[in-house]
C-alpha positions as CSV (number, residue, x, y, z in Angstrom):
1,X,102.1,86.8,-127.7
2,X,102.1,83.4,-126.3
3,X,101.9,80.5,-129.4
4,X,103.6,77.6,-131.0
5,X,105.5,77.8,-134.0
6,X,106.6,75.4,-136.4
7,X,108.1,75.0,-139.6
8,X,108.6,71.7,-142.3
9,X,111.5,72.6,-144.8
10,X,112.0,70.3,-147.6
11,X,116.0,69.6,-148.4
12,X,115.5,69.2,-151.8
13,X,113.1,72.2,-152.4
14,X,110.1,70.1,-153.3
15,X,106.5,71.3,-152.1
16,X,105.5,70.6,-148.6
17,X,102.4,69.0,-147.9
18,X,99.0,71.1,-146.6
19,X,98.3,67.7,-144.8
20,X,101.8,67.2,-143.7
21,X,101.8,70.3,-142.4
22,X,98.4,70.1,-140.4
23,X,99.4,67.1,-139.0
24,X,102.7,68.8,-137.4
25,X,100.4,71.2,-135.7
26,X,97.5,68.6,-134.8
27,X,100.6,67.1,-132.2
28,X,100.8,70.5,-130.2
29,X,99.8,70.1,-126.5
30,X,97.9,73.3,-126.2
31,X,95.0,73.3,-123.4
32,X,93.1,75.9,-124.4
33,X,94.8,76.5,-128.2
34,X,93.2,78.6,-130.6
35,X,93.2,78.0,-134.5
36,X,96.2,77.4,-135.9
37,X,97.0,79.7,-139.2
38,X,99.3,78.1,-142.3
39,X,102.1,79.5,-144.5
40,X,103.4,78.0,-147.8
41,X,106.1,79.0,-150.0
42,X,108.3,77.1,-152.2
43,X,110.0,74.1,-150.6
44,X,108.6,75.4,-146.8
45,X,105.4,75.2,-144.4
46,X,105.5,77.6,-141.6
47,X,102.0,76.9,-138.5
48,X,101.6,79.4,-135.9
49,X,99.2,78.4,-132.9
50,X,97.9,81.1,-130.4
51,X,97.8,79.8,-126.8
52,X,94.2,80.9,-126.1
53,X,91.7,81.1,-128.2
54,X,90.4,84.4,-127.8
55,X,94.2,85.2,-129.0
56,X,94.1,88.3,-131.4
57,X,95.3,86.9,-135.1
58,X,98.8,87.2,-136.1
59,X,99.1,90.0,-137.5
60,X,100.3,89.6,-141.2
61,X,103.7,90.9,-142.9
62,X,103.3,93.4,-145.3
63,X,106.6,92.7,-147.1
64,X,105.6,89.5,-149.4
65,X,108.8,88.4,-149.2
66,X,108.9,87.3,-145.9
67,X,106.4,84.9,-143.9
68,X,107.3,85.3,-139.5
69,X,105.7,83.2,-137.2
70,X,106.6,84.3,-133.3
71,X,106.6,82.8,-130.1
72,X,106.7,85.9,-127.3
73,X,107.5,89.7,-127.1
74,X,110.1,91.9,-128.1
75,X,111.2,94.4,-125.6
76,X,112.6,96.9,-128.0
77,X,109.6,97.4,-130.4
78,X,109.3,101.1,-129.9
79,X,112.9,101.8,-130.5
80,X,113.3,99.3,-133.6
81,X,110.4,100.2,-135.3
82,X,112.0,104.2,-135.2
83,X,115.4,102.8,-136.0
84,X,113.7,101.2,-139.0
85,X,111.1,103.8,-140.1
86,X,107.9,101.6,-139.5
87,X,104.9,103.7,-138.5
88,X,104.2,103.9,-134.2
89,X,101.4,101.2,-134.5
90,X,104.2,98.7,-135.5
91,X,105.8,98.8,-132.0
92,X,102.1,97.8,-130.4
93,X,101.9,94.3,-128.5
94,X,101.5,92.0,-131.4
95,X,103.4,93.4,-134.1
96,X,106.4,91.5,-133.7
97,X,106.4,89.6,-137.0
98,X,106.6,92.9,-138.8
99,X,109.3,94.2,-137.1
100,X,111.3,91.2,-136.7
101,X,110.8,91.2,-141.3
102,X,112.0,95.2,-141.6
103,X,115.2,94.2,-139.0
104,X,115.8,91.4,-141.1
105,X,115.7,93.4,-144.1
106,X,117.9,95.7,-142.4
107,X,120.6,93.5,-141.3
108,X,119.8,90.4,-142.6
109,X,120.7,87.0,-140.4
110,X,123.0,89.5,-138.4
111,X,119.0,91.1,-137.2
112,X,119.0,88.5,-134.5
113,X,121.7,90.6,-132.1
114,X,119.4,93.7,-132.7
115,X,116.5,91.8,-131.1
116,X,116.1,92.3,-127.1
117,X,113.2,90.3,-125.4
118,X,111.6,86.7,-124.3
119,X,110.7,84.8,-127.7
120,X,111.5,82.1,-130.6
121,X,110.4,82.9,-134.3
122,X,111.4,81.4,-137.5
123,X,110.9,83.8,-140.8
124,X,111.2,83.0,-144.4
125,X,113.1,84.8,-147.1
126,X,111.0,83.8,-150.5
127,X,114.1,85.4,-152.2
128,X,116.6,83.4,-151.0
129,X,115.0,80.4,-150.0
130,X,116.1,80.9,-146.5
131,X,114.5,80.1,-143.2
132,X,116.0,81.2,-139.8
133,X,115.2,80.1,-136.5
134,X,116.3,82.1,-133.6
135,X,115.4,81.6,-130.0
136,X,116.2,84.4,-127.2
137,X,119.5,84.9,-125.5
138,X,118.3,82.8,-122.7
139,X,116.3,80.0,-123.9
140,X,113.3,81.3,-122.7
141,X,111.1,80.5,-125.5
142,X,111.9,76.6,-126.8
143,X,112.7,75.3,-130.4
144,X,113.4,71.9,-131.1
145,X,114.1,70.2,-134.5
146,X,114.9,67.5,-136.3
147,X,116.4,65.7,-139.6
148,X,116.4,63.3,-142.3
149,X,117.5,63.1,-146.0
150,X,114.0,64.7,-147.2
151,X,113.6,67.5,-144.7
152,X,113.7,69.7,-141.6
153,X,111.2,69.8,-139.3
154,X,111.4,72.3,-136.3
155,X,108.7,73.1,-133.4
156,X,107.8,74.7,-130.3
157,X,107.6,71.4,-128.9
158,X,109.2,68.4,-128.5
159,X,106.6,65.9,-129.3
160,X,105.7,68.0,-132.3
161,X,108.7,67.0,-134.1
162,X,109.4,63.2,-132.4
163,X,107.7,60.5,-134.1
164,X,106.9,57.5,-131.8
165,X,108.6,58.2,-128.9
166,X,110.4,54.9,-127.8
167,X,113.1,54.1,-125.0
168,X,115.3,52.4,-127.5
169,X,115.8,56.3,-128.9
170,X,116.6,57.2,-125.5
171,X,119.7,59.7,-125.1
172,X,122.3,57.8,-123.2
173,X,124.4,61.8,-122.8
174,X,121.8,63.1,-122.0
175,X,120.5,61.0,-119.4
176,X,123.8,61.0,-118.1
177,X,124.1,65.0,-117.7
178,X,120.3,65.4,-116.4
179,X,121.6,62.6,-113.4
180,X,125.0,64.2,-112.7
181,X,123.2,67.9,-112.5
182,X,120.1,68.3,-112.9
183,X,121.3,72.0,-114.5
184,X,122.3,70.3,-117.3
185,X,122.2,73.0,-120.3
186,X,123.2,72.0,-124.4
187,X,121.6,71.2,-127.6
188,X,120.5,67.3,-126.6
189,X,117.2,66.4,-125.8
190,X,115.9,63.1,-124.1
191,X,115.7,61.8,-127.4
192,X,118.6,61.1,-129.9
193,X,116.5,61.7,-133.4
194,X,115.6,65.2,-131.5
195,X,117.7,68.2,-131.1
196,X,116.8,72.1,-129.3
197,X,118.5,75.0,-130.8
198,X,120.3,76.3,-127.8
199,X,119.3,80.2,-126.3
200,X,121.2,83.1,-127.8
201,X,121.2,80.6,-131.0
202,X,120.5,81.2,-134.5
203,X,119.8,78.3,-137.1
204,X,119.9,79.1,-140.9
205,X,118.9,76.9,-143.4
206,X,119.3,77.5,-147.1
207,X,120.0,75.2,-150.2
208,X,119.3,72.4,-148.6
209,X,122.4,72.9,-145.4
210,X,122.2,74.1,-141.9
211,X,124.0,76.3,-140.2
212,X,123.9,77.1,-136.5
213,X,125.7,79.9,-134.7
214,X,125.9,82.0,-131.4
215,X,124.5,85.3,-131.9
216,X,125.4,86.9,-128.5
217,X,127.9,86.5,-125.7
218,X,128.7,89.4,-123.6
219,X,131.5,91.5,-123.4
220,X,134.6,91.3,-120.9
221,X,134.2,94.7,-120.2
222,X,133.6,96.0,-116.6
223,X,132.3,99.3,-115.2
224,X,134.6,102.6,-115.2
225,X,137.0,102.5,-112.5
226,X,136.3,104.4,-109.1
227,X,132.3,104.1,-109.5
228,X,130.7,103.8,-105.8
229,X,128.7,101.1,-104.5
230,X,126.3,103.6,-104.3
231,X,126.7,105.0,-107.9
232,X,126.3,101.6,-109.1
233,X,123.0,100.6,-107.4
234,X,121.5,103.4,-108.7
235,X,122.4,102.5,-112.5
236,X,120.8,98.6,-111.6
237,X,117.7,100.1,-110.2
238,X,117.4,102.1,-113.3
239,X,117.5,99.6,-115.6
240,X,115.7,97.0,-113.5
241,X,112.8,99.4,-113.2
242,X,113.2,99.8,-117.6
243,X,113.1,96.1,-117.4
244,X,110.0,95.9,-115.4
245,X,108.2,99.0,-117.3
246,X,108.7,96.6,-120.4
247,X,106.9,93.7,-119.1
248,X,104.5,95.8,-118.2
249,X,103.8,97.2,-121.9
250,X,103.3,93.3,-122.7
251,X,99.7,93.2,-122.4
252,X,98.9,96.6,-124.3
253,X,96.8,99.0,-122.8
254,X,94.2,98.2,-120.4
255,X,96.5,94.9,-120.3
256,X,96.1,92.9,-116.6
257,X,99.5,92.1,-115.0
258,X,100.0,90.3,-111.9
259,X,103.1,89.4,-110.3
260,X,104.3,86.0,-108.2
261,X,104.9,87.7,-104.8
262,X,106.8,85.5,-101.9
263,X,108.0,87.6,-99.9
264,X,111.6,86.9,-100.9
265,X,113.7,89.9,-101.8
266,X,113.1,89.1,-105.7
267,X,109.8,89.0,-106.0
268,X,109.4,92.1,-103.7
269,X,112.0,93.9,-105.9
270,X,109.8,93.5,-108.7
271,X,106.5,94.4,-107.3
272,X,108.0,97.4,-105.6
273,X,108.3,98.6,-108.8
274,X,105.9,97.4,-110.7
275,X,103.1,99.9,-109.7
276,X,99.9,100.2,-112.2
277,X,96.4,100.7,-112.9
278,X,94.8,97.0,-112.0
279,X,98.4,95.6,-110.9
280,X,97.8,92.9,-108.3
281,X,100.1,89.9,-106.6
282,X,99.6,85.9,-106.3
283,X,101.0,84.3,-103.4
284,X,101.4,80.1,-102.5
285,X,100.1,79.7,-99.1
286,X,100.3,76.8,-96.7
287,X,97.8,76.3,-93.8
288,X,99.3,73.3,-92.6
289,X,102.9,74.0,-93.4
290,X,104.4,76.7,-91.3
291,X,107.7,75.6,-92.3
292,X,106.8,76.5,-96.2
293,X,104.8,79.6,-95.7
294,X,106.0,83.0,-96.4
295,X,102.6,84.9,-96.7
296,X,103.8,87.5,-93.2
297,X,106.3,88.9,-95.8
298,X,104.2,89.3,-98.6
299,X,101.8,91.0,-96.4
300,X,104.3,93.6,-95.7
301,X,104.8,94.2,-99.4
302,X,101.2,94.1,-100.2
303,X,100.6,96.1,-97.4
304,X,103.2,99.1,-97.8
305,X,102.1,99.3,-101.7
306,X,97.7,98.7,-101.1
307,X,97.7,95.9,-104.0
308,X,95.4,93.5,-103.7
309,X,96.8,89.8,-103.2
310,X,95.7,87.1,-104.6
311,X,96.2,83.6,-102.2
312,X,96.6,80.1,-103.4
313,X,96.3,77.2,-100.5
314,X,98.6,75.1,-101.5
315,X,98.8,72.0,-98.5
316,X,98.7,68.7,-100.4
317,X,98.7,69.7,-104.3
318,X,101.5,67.7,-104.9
319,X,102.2,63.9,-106.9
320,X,98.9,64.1,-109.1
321,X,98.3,65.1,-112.1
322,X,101.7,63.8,-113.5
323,X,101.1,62.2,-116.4
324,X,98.6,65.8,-117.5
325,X,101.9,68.0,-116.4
326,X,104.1,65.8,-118.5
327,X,102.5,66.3,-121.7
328,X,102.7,69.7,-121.2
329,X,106.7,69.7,-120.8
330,X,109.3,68.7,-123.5
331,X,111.7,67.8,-120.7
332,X,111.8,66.1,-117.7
333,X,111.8,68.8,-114.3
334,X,110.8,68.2,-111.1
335,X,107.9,70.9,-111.4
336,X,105.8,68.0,-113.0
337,X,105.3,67.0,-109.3
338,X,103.5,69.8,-108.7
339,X,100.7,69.7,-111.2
340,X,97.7,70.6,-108.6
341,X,99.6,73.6,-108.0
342,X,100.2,75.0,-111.4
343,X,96.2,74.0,-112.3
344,X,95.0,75.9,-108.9
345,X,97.3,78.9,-110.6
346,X,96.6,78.7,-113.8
347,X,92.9,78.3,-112.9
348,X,92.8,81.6,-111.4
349,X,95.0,83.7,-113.9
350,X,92.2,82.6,-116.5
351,X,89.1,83.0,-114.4
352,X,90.9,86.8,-113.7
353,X,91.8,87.4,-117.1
354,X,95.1,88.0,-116.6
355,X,97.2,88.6,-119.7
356,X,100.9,88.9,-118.1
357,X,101.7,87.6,-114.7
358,X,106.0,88.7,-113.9
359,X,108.2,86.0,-112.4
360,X,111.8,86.5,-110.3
361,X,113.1,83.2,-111.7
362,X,116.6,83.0,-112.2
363,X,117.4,86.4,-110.4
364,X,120.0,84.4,-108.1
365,X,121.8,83.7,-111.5
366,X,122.2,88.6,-111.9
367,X,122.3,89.6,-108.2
368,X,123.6,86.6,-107.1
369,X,121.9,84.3,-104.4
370,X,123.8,82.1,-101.7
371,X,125.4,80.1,-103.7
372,X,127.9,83.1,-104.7
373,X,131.1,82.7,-103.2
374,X,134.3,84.9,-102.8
375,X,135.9,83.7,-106.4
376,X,136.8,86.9,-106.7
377,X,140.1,86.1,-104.5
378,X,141.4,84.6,-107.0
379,X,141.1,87.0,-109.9
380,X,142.8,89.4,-107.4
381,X,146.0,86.6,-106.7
382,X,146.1,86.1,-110.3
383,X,146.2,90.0,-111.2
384,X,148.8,90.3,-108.3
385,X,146.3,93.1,-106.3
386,X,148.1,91.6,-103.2
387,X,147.0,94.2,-100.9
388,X,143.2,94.6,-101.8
389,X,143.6,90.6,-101.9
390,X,145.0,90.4,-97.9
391,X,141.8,93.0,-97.2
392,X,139.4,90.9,-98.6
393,X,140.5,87.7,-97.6
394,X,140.3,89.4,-93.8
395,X,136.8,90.3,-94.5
396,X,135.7,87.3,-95.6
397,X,137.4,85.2,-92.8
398,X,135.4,87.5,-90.2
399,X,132.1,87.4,-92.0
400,X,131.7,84.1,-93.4
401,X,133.2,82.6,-89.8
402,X,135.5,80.4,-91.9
403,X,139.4,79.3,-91.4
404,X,141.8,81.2,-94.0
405,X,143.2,77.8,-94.7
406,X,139.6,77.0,-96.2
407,X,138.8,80.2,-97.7
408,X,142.7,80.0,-99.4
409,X,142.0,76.1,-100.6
410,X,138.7,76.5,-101.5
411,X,138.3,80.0,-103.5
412,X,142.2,80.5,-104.3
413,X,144.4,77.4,-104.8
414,X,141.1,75.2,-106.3
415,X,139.7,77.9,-108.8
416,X,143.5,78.7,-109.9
417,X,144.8,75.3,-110.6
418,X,143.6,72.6,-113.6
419,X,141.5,73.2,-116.0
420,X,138.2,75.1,-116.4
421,X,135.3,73.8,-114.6
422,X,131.6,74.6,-112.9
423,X,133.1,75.8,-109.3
424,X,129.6,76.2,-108.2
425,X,130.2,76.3,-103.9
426,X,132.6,75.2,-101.4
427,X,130.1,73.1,-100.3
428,X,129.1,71.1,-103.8
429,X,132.4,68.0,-103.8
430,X,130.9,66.6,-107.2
431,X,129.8,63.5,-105.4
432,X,127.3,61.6,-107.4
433,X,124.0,61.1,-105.8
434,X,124.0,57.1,-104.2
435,X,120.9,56.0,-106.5
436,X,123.3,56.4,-109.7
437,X,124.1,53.0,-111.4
438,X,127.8,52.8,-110.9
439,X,128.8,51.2,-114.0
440,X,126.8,53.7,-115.9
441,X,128.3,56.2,-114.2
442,X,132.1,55.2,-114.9
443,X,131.1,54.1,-118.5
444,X,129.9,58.1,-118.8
445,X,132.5,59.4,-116.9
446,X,129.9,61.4,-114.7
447,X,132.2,62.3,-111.7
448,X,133.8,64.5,-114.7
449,X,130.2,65.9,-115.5
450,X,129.1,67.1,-112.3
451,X,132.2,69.8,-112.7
452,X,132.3,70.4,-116.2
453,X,131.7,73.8,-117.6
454,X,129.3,74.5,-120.5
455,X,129.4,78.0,-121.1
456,X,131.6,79.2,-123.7
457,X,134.8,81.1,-122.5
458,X,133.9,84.8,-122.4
459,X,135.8,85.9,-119.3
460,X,138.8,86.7,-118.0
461,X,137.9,86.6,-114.8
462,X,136.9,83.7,-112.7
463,X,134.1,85.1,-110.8
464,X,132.6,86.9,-113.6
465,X,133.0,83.3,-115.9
466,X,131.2,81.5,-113.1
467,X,128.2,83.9,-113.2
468,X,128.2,83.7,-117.0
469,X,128.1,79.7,-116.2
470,X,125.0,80.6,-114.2
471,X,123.2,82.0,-117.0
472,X,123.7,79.8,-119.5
473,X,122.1,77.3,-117.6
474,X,118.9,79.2,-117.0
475,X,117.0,77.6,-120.3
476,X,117.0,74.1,-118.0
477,X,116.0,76.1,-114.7
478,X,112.9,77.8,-116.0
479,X,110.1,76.0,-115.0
480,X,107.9,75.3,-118.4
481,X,104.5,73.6,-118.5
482,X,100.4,74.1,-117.8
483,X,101.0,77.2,-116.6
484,X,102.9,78.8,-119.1
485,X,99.8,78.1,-121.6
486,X,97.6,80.5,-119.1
487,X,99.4,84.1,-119.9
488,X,102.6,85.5,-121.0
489,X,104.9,84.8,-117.7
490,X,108.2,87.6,-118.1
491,X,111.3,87.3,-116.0
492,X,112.2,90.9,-115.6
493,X,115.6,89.6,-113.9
494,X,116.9,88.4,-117.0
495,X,116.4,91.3,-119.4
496,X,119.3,91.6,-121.7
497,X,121.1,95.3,-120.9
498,X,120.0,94.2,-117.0
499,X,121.9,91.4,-116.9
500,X,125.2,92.8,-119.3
501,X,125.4,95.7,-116.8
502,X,124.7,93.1,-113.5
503,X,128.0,91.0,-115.5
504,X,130.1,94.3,-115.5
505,X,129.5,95.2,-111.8
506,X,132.9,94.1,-109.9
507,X,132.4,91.0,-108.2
508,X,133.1,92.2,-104.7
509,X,130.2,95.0,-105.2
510,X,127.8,91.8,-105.6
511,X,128.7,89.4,-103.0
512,X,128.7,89.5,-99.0
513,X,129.8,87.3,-96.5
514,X,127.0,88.0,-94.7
515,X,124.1,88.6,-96.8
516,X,122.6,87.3,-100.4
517,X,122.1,89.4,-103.1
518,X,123.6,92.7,-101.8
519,X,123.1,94.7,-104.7
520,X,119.6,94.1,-105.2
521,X,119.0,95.2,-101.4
522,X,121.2,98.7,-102.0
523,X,119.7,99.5,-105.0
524,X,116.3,98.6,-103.8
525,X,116.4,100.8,-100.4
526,X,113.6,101.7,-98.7
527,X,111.2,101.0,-101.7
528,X,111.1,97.3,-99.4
529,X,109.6,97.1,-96.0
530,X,112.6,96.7,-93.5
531,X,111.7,93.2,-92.6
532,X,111.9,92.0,-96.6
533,X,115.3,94.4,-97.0
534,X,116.6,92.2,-93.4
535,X,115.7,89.3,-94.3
536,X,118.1,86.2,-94.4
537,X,117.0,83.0,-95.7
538,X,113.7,81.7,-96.6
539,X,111.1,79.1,-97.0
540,X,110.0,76.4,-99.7
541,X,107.2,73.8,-100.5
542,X,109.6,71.3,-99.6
543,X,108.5,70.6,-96.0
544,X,104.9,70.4,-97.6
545,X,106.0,68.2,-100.4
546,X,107.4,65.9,-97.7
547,X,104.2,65.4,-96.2
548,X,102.7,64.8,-99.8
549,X,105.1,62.0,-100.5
550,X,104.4,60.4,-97.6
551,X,100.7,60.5,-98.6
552,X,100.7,59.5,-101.7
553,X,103.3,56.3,-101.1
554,X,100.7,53.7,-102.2
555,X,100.6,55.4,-105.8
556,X,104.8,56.1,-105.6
557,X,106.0,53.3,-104.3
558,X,105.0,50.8,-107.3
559,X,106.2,53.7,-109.9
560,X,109.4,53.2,-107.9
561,X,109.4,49.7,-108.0
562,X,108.9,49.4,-111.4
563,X,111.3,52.0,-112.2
564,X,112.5,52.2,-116.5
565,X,115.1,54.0,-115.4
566,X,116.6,51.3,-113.2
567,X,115.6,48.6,-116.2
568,X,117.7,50.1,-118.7
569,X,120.2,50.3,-116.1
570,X,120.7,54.0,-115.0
571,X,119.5,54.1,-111.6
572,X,120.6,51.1,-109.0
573,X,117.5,49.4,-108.0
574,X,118.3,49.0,-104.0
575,X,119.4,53.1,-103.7
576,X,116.6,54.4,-105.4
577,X,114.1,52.7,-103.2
578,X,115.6,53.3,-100.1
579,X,116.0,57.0,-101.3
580,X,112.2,56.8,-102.2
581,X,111.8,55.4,-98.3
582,X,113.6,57.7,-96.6
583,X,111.5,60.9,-98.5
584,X,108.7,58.7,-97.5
585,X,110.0,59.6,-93.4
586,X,111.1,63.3,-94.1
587,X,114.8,62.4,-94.5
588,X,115.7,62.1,-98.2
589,X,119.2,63.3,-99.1
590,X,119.6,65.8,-101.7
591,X,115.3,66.1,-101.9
592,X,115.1,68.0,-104.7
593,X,117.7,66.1,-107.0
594,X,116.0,62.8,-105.8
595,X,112.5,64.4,-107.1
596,X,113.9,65.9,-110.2
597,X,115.0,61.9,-110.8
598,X,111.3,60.6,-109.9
599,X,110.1,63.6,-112.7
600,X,111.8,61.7,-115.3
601,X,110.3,58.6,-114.5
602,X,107.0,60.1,-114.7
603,X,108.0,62.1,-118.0
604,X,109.3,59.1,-119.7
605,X,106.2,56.8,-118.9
606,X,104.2,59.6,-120.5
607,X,105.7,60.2,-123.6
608,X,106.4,56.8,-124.4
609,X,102.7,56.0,-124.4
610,X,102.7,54.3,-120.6
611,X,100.6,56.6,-118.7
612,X,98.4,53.8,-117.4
613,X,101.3,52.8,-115.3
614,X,100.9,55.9,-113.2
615,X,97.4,56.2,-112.4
């Protein structure tokens, strides 16, 4: 159940305010937000917001010794709510808060490990005066929070919990990590008074300390030896199809689910098995774009399986809208760019009732996508498997078309030697992009950032370490905003026992030198049309967004012009306009890194209160 949480927690134990606590939840940026419902105990103030208004009420938790407020869907309800003797209705959509109270009850703070699916809550313990905060393994529900001497305050949201928003509390790390790689992942937020509890984190607040912990990491621990390719792909298609039978139970019976359908090999993995009563797909069109379109695949999917396809014309719904988009967002991304977009879709998932609509973000990150390389040469070199080593590196140097020397430099020698860092391709040589201020980027050492690793050490093998990097970093890559306030959106690729068995598949079952994603594509057969199963590559709105730019130049230029970030001294004033000239002629360099740069801009004007500067 899609909703904002929040919680005020006084330090010192002394009552919390009803009109303290009303005016935490007046600052949620909700479009169509239904009535928020209240909590009091002793020292704490707990607000839960539905996303819609028509949203059913929380349900309430019988024990009186806990108060839950949630933010998404457990996966596991059925099998917790056996496990912890709760009668079947427990385990329907909606009765998370009373399941997530008996686990607690069960296993106390530890309850957070037992927990498998996409959501945030925060429950208190009357008893102990206790309040935890726990957001999913991946970040994919948010919690930010913030403190002083009197109290705690913690929300769905940023702005919820950031009075005033002001440049001179501006985040100099963070501003520096968001620039160096836009993939940035850690507890920092664009604002230095404001900090997010990380994904797979649990915060625990009790006599007046924190404490904040990781709840879950996987385990080193790979398949059994002399399991077949084959063998395997048939384990991942049996627990991607349990991933995407879960998201299907979201919406309850007679629940409507849609899914995103591009064509690609992910989204056609999903819809291929995603088959039920009223299931339909949404695909992003472009008329004028050939470049960007990909509906010819989708029709095959659509096609082979008789679902009916929803289409969304998407020429010229880019650079509007920014300032809306950015209220929406507690972060800077470049999807604030495309507010016309995300309003056409979120438009029609209302106007169609649609109650869960499935994504294939971040599958690159479990079967992985291009940027995978051969890493797994030098786990065999360092485990001395000489032989299977000089097979692989053969196979590789006739696949990939690339000299041994390179292959030996780039995936042996570099990944063995120095310390531990975020070897994400051959191709990425940690070069700074030109519009960076120099002297801001020596004074934060941001050569060092573009390589440096944030994942905790959970591997012993580099490849496997590297995918575990990938993760991590997928709370930054979800694209959050307008849309995400129009139905529950579920990422199927990144359930939990999907992507612990995808990090215990040897590396060389999951990577090709001539293909992406080659597990996905064995384990997914014939249930894809041959030309989706073949396919290599694939398009983008970028082309289309090009063409956009160039359009809307009389509005961008001045924003560039004008540019806070180049005022405080981040961005060099000379580079970032002639990047901003060369998008305007189709021939940016690094587009998307460029755009992600102009997002902040926008994002910034909007929360500090200068919207009227991008009008």
């Amino acid at each position: 159940m899609r909703a904002v949480i929040a919680a005020i927690v006084s330090l010192d134990g002394a009552p919390v305010e009803v009109g303290e606590l009303k005016r935490l939840a007046a600052c949620a940026r909700l479009p169509w937000g239904g009535a928020p419902k209240f909590f009091h105990g002793e020292g704490v103030g707990l607000a839960w917001i539905p996303a819609f208004s028509a949203a059913v009420c929380l349900p309430d938790v019988e024990d009186l010794r806990y108060e839950v407020v949630a933010d998404g869907t457990l996966d596991n309800r059925a099998e917790l709510a056996r496990e912890l003797g709760l009668p079947a209705e427990a385990a329907a959509p909606g009765g998370e808060p009373r399941i997530i109270a008996a686990a607690y009850e069960r296993w106390g703070a530890d309850c957070s490990a037992h927990l498998i699916g996409e959501l945030a809550f925060l429950l208190w313990d009357r008893g102990e005066r206790r309040l935890l905060a726990v957001r999913d393994v991946f970040g994919l529900r948010e919690l930010f929070y913030t403190e002083d001497r009197r109290q705690i305050r913690i929300a769905s949201q940023l702005q919820m919990v950031l009075d005033r928003p002001d440049l001179s509390n501006l985040d100099e790390e963070f501003v520096a990590d968001f620039l160096a790689c836009w993939t940035h992942a850690g507890a920092r937020t664009p604002f230095k008074t404001v900090r997010r509890l990380q994904g797979g984190h649990q915060m625990t607040l009790a006599a007046g300390r924190s404490e904040i912990r990781r709840y879950w990491r996987p385990l080193d621990r790979g398949l059994p030896a002399g399991r077949s390719e084959g063998d395997v792909a048939e384990q991942f298609l049996a627990v991607f199809q349990e991933a995407v039978n879960r998201c299907l139970n979201v919406g309850g019976k007679g629940g409507t689910v849609w899914a995103e359908l591009s064509g690609g090999l992910d989204s056609s993995s999903i819809v291929a098995l995603a088959q039920a009563p009223g299931f339909a797909t949404m695909t992003f069109v472009w008329e004028d774009t050939p470049q960007s379109d990909e509906r010819s695949w989708a029709k095959a999917v659509v096609e082979k399986y008789g679902l009916i396809n929803h289409q969304i014309v998407c020429d010229d719904l880019f650079f509007d809208g920014a300032a809306e988009e950015s209220r929406y967002r507690s972060e800077p991304h470049f999807g604030i760019l495309c507010h016309p977009l995300i309003r056409a879709e979120s438009e029609l998932l209302r106007a169609r009732g649609v109650d869960v609509l499935l994504s294939g973000a971040r599958a690159e990150a479990v079967v992985l996508g291009d940027w995978a390389s051969p890493l797994h040469l030098a786990d065999m070199v360092r485990s001395l498997r000489l032989g299977a080593f000089a097979k692989e590196l053969l196979r590789w140097q006739k696949g990939a078309h690339r000299p041994l020397a390179n292959l030996l430099l780039d995936f042996v020698l570099r990944p063995l030697s120095g310390r531990r860092s975020y070897l994400r391709s051959s191709e990425d040589t940690g070069v700074l992009n030109p519009w960076i201020d120099q002297a801001f980027a020596r004074r934060m050492k941001m050569r060092e950032r573009t390589r440096e690793a944030v994942a905790d050490k959970a591997f012993h093998s580099i490849a496997q370490q590297l995918q575990y990097e990938q993760l991590i970093r997928s709370e930054q890559m979800i694209s959050r905003g307008f849309v995400e306030w129009s139905c529950e959106i579920r990422h199927p690729f990144l359930y939990r026992p999907l992507v612990e068995l995808a990090l215990s598949i040897p590396w060389e079952q999951k990577v090709s030198p001539r293909e992406a994603k080659p597990l996905l594509r064995r384990a997914l057969g014939d249930r894809l049309p041959e030309a989706v199963r073949n396919r290599r590559g694939g398009a983008g709105p970028g082309p289309s967004m090009y063409k956009a730019f160039a359009k809307r130049w009389g509005v961008i230029e001045p924003l560039v012009r004008s540019s806070r970030l180049v005022s405080m001294g981040f961005i060099d004033r000379a580079e970032f306009t002639r990047a901003a000239e060369l998008a305007r002629f189709g021939a940016a360099h690094q587009f998307v890194a460029f755009l992600s740069c102009l997002a902040f801009e926008y994002w910034l004007r909007t929360v500090t209160g200068q919207e009227e500067d991008i009008r």
